[in-house]
N, C-alpha and C positions, 0 to 999 in steps of 0.2 A: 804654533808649536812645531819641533824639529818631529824631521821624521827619527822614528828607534830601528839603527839596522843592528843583528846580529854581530859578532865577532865576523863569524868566518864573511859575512855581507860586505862588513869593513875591509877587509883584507879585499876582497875582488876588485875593489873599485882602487888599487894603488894605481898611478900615471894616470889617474879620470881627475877631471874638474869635480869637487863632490858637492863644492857650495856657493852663491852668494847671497851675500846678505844685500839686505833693506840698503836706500840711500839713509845717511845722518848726516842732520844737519849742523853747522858750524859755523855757529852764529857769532859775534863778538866777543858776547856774553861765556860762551866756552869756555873762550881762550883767554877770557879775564880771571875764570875762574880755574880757572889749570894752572896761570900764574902765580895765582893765590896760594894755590894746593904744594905747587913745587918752588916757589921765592924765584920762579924765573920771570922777571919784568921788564925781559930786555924791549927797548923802547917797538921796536918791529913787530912785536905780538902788541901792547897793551896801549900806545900812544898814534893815534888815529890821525891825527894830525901830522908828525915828525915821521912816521913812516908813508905816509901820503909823499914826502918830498924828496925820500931817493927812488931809486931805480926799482923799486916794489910796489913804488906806485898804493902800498894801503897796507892795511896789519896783514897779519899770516900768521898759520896758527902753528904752535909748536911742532915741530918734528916726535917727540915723544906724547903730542897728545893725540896726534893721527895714530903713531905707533898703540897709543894705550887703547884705543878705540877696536882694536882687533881684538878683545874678550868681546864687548858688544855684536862686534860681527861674528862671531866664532858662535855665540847663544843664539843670532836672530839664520844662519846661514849655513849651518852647519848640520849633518844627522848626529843624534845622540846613540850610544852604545848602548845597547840592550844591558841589566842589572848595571848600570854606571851608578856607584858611591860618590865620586868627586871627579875633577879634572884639572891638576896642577900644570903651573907652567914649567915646563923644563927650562926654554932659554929660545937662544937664537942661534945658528951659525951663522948666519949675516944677513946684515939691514942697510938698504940703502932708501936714502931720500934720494928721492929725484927732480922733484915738482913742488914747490912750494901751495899751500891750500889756504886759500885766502879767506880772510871774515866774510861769511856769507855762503862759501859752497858747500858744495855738499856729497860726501868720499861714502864709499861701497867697500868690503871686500871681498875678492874672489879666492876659492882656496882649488888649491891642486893637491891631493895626497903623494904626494912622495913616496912616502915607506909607513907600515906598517908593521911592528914586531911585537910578540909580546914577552913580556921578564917579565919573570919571577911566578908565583902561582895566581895572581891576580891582576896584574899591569899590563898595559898594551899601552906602547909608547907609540904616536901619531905623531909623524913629519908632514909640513904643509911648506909648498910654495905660495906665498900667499903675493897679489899684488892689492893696493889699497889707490883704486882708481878715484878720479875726480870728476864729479858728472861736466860734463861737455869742455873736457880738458884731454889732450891726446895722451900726456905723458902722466903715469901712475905718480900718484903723490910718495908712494914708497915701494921696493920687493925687499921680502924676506923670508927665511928661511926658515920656520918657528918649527920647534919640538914642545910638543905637549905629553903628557901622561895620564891616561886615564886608570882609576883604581875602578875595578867591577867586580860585583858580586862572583868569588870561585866557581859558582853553578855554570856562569855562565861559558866557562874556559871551555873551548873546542878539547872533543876528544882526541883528535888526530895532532893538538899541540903538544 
């Protein structure tokens, strides 16, 4: 279970590392079924055989199923906001693949808090630098830039916001 910081706890820790998650694994089987999920079957994810015989040398798993895998990392790597209701996602400012992540390994990720602001009388929007490394691989399988939004309970608004 995530550790629960306060608002104002949250806010301290802006330009600190605040998380990483667990290794997950990514196994074949994933990335067959992430094909499945989005009609992407391009032969380099789901054909073992035909991507064995270019230059990748073997499958690779989607770039948006590494990317999707940062809510997993965000619940197992992350502190949770004291009275937190939900935690939507805002978006991205930018996403880069870097490193392809092949059937079989196994990606982490680490988050850096950015910014921290809250809007409105309940919201505290959370900026993460995040990298989505690849165990015993030098170059992060993706960076990005993710905004999220957490809704928390009014009580727990700082008085000094």
């Amino acid at each position: 279970m995530s550790k629960v910081l306060s608002i104002p706890e949250i806010m301290a820790l802006v330009g600190t590392e605040v998380g990483v998650s667990k290794w997950f694994d990514v196994p074949q089987s994933r990335i067959d079924l992430f094909a499945d999920a989005t009609d992407d079957h391009q032969y380099i994810h789901v054909d073992q055989e035909r991507a064995a015989t270019t230059k990748l040398g073997g499958t690779i798993a989607h770039g948006f199923l590494s990317l999707s895998m940062l809510s997993a990392m965000n619940y197992d790597g992350l502190p949770t906001v004291r009275g937190m209701v939900m935690g939507i996602n805002y978006g991205f400012n930018k996403v880069r693949f870097t490193s392809p992540v092949y059937a079989g390994a196994r990606i982490r990720g680490r988050f850096v808090l950015e910014s921290a602001r809250l809007r409105g009388e309940n919201l505290l929007a959370l900026t993460y630098d995040v990298t989505v490394e690849i165990e015993n691989v030098k170059r992060p399988a993706l960076t990005a830039n993710w905004i999220t939004v957490v809704e928390f309970d009014p009580k727990e608004r700082p008085d000094e916001a």
